[in-house]
C-alpha positions in Angstrom: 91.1 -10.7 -26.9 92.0 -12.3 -23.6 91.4 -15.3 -22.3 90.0 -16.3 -18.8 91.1 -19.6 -18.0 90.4 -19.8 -13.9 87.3 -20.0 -12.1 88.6 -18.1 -9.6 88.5 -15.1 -11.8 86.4 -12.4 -10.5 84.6 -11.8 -14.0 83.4 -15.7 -13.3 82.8 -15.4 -10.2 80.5 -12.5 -11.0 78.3 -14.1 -13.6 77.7 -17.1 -11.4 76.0 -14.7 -9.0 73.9 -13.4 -11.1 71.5 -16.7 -11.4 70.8 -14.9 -7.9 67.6 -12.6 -7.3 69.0 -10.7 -4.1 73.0 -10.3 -6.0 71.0 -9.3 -9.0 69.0 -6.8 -8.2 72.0 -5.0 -6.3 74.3 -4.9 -9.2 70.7 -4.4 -11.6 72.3 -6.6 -14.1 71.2 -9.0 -16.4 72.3 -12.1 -17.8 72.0 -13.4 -21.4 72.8 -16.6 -23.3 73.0 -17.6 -26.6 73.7 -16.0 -30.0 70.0 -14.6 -30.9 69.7 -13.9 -27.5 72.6 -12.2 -26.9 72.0 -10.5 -30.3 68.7 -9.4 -30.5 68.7 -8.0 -27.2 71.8 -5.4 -28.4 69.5 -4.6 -31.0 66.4 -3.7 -28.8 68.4 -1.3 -27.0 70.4 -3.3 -23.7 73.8 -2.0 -22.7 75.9 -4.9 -22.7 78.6 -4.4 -20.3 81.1 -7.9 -21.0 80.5 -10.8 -23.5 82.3 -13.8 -23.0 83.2 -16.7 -26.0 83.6 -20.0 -25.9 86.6 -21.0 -27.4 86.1 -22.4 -30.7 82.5 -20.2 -30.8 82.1 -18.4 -34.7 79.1 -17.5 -34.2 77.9 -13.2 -34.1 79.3 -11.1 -31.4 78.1 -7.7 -31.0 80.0 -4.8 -29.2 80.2 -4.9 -25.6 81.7 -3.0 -23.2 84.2 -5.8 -22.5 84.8 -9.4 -24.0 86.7 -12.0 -23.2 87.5 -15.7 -24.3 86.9 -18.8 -21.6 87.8 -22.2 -22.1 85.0 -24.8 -22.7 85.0 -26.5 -19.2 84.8 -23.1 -17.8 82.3 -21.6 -20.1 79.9 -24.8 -19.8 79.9 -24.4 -16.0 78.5 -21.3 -16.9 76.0 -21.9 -18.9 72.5 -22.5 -17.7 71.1 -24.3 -21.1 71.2 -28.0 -21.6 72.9 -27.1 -24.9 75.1 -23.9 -24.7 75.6 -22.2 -28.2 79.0 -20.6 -27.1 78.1 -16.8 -26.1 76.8 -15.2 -23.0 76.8 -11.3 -21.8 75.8 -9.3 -18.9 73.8 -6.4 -19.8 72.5 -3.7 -17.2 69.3 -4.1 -16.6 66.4 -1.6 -17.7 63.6 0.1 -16.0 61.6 3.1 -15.8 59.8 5.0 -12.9 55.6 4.9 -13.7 55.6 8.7 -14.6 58.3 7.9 -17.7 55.7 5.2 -19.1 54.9 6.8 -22.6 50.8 7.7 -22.3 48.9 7.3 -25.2 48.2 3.5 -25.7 47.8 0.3 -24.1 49.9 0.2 -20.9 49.6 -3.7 -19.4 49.9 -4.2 -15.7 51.1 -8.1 -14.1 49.3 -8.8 -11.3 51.4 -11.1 -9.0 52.3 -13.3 -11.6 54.0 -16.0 -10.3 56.0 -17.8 -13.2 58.5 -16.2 -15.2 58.2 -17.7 -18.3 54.7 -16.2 -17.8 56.1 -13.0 -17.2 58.5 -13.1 -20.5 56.1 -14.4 -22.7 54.3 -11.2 -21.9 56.9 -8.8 -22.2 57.3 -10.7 -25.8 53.7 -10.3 -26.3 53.6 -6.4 -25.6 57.0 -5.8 -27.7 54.6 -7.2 -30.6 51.7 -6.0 -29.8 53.4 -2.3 -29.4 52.4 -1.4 -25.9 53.6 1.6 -24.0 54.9 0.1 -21.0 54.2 -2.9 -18.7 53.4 -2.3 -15.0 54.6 -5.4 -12.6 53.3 -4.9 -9.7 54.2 -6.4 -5.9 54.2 -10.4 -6.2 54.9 -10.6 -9.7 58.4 -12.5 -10.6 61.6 -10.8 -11.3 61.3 -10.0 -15.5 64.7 -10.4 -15.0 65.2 -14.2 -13.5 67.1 -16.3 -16.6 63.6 -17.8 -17.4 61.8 -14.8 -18.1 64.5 -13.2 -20.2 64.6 -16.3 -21.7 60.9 -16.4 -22.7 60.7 -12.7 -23.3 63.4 -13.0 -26.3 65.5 -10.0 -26.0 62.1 -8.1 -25.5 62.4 -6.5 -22.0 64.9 -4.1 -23.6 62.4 -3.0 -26.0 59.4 -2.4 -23.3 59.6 -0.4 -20.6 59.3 -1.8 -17.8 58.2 -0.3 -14.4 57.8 -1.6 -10.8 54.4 -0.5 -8.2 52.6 -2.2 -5.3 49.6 -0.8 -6.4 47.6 -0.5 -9.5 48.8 3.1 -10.7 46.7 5.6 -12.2 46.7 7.4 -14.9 44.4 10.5 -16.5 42.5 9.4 -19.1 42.5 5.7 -19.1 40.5 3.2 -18.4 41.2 0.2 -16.5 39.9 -3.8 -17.9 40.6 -7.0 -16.3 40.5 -10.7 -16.9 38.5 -12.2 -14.9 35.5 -14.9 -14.4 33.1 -12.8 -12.5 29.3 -12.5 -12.9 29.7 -8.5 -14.0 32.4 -9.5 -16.9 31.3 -8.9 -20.0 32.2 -10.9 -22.7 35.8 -10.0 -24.3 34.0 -9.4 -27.5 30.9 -7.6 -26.5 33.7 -4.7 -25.0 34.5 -1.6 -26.6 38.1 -0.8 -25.7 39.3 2.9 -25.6 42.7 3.7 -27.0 44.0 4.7 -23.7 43.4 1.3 -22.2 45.0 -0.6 -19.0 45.0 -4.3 -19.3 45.5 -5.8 -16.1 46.5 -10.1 -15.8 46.4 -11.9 -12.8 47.9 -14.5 -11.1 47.8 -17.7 -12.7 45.4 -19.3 -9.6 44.1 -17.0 -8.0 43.8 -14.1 -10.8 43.6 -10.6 -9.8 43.4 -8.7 -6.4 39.7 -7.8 -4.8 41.2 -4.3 -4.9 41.6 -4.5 -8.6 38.7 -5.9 -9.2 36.9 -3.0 -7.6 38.3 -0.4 -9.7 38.2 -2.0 -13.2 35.9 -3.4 -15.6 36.1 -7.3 -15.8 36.1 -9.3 -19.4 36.2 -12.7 -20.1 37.2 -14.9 -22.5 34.6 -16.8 -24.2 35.5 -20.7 -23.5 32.8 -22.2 -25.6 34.6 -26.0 -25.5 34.5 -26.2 -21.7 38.0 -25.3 -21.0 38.1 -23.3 -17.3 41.0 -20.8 -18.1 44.0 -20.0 -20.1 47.5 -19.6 -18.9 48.0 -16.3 -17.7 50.1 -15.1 -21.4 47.5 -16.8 -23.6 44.8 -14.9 -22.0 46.9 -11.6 -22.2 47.4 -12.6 -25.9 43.6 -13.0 -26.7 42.7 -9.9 -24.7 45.4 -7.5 -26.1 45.5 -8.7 -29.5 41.5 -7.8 -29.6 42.2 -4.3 -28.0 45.2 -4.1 -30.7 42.5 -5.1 -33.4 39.5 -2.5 -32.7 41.9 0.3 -32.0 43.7 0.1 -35.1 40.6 -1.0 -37.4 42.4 -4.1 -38.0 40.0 -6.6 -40.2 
């Protein structure tokens, strides 16, 4: 295996770019770190293109396109966690076009959501939950920012993913959102359909007057006073009880 020892080695000097959106989304790569990480996310499905390994590391590697060996100074200024476990890769990042979204189930839409841990804890959530795809729409942070692959767990490899600027449309399904309005029904007075679009919104401001024209609205009950949830919990209450009446779950 060879071993990188400068920083001015164009491998380095690649991942280093990567913690940046505009460099990022050119190349459509993705950056990983840390064993289960790095591990779980081969397993869902991502094309890692080069690993690197600290020296000393003996933890799992899985097959990559390329891998190499840093030193430790060089592979610390790497790494983006307090605590690096010794293992990062670059893997190309994976996306779909809204007409290769699977149709049949629960598709969830993003509505300009703002924070990417919010963003991964979703794409988590929907790997669960099994979802067909998750729309992000315009506003909505990059699913692949270090944070939100982070918080999704490996999981955006295993969803597809696909970008719009508008709420799509699709025969067949109906459209809910979460939202406090005076039409929302409760969450558990509605009766979802199997072809069902969940839409989230943005964690202050929730979602678009547009979208709220074309959907149904729920709400969460809140019956100790609380005002909201965090934009994940609420898509984890909401889809888990759409998950729970269409597969008779009791």
């Amino acid at each position: 295996m060879i071993t990188i020892t400068s920083a001015g080695n164009g491998i380095i000097k690649h991942i280093k770019k990567l913690s940046g959106h505009a460099y990022r989304a050119s190349c459509q790569e993705v950056l990983l770190e840390g064993e289960r990480l790095v591990c779980d996310s081969a397993a869902y499905g991502a094309e890692l293109l080069t690993v690197l390994i600290r020296e000393g590391y003996t933890g799992r590697v899985p097959e990559a396109a390329h891998c190499y060996k840093v030193s430790p100074a060089l592979f610390d200024v790497l790494a983006e966690t307090g605590t690096p476990q010794g293992i990062l890769a670059t893997a190309k990042a994976k996306q779909v076009s809204l007409e290769e979204i699977p149709k049949g189930g629960a598709i969830m839409v993003c509505d300009r959501i703002q924070d990417p841990g919010n963003v991964g804890t979703i794409l988590r959530l929907c790997h669960g939950a099994g979802v067909d795809g998750v729309v992000l729409l315009r506003g909505t942070a990059d699913p692949f920012n270090t944070k939100a692959v982070r918080a999704s767990m490996g999981s955006l490899f295993a969803v597809p993913i696909a970008f719009a600027d508008a709420l799509p449309r699709y025969e067949g399904y109906t459209s809910f959102c979460g939202a406090l309005t005076p039409t929302a029904a409760s969450l558990y007075a509605t009766k979802f359909p199997k072809k069902t679009m969940l839409i989230i919104g943005n964690e202050g401001e929730g979602v678009s007057r547009a979208i709220l024209e074309k959907t149904h609205h729920v709400m969460i009950p809140m019956p100790g006073g609380a005002e909201s949830f965090n934009a994940a919990v609420a898509g984890a209450v909401i889809l888990y009880e759409y998950f729970r009446q269409v597969n008779d779950v009791r």
